[in-house]
C-alpha positions as CSV (number, residue, x, y, z in Angstrom):
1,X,74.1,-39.6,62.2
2,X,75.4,-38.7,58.8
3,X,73.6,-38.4,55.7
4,X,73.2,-41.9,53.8
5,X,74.7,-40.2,50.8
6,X,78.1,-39.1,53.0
7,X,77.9,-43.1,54.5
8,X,78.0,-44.3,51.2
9,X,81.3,-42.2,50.1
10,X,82.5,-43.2,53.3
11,X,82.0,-47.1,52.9
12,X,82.7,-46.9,49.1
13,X,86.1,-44.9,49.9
14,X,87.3,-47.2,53.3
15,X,86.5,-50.6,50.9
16,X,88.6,-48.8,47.7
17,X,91.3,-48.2,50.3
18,X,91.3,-51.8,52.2
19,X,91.5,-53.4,48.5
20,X,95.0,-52.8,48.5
21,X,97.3,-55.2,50.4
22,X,98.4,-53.6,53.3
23,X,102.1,-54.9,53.1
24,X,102.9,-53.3,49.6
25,X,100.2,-49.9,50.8
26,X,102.3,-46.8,50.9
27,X,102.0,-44.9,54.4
28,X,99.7,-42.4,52.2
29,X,97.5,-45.2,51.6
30,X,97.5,-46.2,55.3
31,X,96.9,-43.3,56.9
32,X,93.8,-42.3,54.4
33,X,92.4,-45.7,55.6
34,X,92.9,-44.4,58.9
35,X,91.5,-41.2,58.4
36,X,88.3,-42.7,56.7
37,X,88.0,-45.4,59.5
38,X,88.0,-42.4,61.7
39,X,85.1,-40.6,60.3
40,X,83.0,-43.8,60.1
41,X,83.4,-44.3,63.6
42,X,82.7,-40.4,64.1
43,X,79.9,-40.3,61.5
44,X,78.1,-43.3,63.1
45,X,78.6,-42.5,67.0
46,X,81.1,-45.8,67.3
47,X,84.4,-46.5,68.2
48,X,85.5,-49.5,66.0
49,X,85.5,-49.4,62.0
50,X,83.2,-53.0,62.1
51,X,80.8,-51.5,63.9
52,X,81.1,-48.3,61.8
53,X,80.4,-50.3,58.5
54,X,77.7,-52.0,60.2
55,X,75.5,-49.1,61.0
56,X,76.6,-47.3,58.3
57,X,75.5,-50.1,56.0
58,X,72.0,-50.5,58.0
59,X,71.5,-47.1,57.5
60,X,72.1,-47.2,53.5
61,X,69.9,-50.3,53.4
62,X,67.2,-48.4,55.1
63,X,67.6,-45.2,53.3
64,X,66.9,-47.4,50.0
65,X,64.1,-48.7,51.2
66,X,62.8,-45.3,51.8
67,X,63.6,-44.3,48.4
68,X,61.7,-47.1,46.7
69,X,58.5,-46.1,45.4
70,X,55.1,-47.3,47.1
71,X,52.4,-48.4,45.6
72,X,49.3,-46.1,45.5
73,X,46.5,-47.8,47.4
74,X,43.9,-45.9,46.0
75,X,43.9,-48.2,43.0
């Protein structure tokens, strides 16, 4: 599994590149989408961008929670 930092460029790029209409996207535009759905799927051990941005997003959710501090019980 990827780092949650690479996930998150990942997700953050594939949803800047899906923005765009895909009628008026150039074939640039298409084929980075492509390229990025790719290394989801690759990054995440799936075979379908959903899925990708599914795991990838549980993973990111679960990383945060890891980075929120925790209360010191010794109070």
């Amino acid at each position: 599994m990827a780092h949650p930092t690479v996930l998150r460029g990942l997700v953050t790029r594939y949803e800047a590149l899906s923005a765009a209409d895909s009628a008026a996207a150039s074939p640039s535009v298409l084929r980075q989408r492509e390229d990025v759905a790719y290394t989801l799927c690759v990054s995440t051990g799936t075979r379908d961008v959903r899925d990708a941005l599914r795991v990838a997003r549980r993973v990111l959710e679960a990383a945060e929670g890891r980075d929120a501090p925790v209360a010191s019980a010794a109070r």
